[in-house]
N, C-alpha and C positions, 0 to 999 in steps of 0.2 A: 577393309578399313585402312584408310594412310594415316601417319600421323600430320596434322595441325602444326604449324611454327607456334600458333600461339598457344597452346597447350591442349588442340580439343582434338577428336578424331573423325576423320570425313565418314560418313557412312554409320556413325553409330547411334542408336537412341538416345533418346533426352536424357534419357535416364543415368545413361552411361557417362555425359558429359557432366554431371553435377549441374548445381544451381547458375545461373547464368550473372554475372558479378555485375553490381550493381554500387548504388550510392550504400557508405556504412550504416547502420541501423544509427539511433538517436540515442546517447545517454542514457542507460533505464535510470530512475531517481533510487536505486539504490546502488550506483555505482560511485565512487570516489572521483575527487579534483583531475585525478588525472586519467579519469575514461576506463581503469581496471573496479573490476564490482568489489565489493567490500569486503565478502567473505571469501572471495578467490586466493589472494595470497596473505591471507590472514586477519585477523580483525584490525579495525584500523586503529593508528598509533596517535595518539593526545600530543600538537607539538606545545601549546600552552603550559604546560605543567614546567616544560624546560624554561618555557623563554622566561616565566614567572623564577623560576630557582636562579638563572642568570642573574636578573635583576635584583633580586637581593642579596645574592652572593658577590655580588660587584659592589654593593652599599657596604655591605660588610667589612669585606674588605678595604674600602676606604676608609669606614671610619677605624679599622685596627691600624691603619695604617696614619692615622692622625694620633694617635695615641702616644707613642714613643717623642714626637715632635711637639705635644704639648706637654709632656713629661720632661724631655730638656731642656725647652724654654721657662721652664718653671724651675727647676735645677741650678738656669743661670742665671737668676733672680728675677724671675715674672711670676711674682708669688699669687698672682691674680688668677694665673692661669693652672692652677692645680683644681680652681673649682671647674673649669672648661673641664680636665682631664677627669674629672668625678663623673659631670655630666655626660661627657662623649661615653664613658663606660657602663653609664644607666641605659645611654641607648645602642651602645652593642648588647648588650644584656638583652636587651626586646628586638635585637633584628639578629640575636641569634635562635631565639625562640622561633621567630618569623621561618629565618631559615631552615629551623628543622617541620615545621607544617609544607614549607614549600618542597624541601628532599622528598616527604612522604608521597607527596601528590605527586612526584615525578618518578616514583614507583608503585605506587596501586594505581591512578588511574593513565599515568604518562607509561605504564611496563616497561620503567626503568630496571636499573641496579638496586638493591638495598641499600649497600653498604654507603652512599654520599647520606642517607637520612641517619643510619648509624654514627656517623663520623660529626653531623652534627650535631646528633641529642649530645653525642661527648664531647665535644668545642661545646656546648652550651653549659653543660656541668661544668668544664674547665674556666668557662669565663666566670660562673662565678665566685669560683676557689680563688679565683685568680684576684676578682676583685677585695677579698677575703681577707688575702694575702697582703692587698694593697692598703687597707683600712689600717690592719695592722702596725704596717712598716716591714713589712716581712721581706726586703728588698730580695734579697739573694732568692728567691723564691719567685717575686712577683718578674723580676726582670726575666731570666730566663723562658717563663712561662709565657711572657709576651713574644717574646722571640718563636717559641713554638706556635702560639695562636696565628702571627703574621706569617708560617708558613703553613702552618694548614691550609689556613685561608687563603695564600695564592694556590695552594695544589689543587684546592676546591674550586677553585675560580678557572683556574687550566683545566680540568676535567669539565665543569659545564662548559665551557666555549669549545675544545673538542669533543665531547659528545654529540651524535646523530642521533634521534631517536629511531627506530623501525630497522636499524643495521645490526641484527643480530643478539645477542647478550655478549659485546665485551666489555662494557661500563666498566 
């Protein structure tokens, strides 16, 4: 028996040469987008759940980010604008809550990290001590605490946009 350039042996049975290569088999329907089967390298990963927390963690952060700028336009006498600043605060109030449904979902069914659904039920508490604070007059209190919301809020917003889903557990 000699060997083959192309990998077979002159002289041996079928048997011995393996299957003879041919076109790849077809997709089975239980295989994934990218042609690996589903349960091969683990169950598959929800990319929805992130793109969902992106998008209302980028809301969020806008409108915390309107906050402080309708607060000292109002300050420098746009007294009209302390109702905008009421308002924009009723609805961080609701798309912080939004936010913490969408963390959950990018951890039970997206097998995320916990801790960004943690991080918001507490920015969700904090927002509304904070608006509490604001009712008030509670300035030394509400200022500060806006200062910390707007960086949660960008750390959050940096954390879902590098976030990969399926790359491990380093969330």
């Amino acid at each position: 028996m000699a060997h083959n350039p192309d990998g077979g042996l002159d002289g041996a049975p079928d048997a011995a040469r393996g299957p003879a290569p041919g076109p790849a088999p077809p997709p089975s329907p239980t295989s994934g987008p990218d042609g690996t089967a589903a349960g091969a390298a683990g169950p598959r990963v929800r990319r929805w759940p992130i793109v969902l927390l992106r998008a209302v963690v980028t809301l969020f952060l806008l409108l915390l980010l309107v906050q402080p700028v309708l607060a000292g336009m109002f300050i420098s006498g746009d007294v009209d604008l302390l109702e905008l600043h009421e308002i924009n605060s009723h609805t961080i109030t609701f798309t912080g809550w939004v936010l913490v449904l969408a963390a959950v979902l990018v951890w039970r069914p997206g097998r995320g990290p916990l801790w960004p659904a943690v991080l918001a039920l507490l920015l969700s508490f904090v927002i509304s001590t904070q608006a509490g604070w604001g009712y008030a007059r509670e300035l030394e209190l509400h200022i500060p605490m806006g200062v910390f919301l707007v960086s949660a809020g960008t750390a959050l917003v940096h954390w879902a946009y590098a976030y990969r889903p399926g790359r491990g557990r380093r969330g």
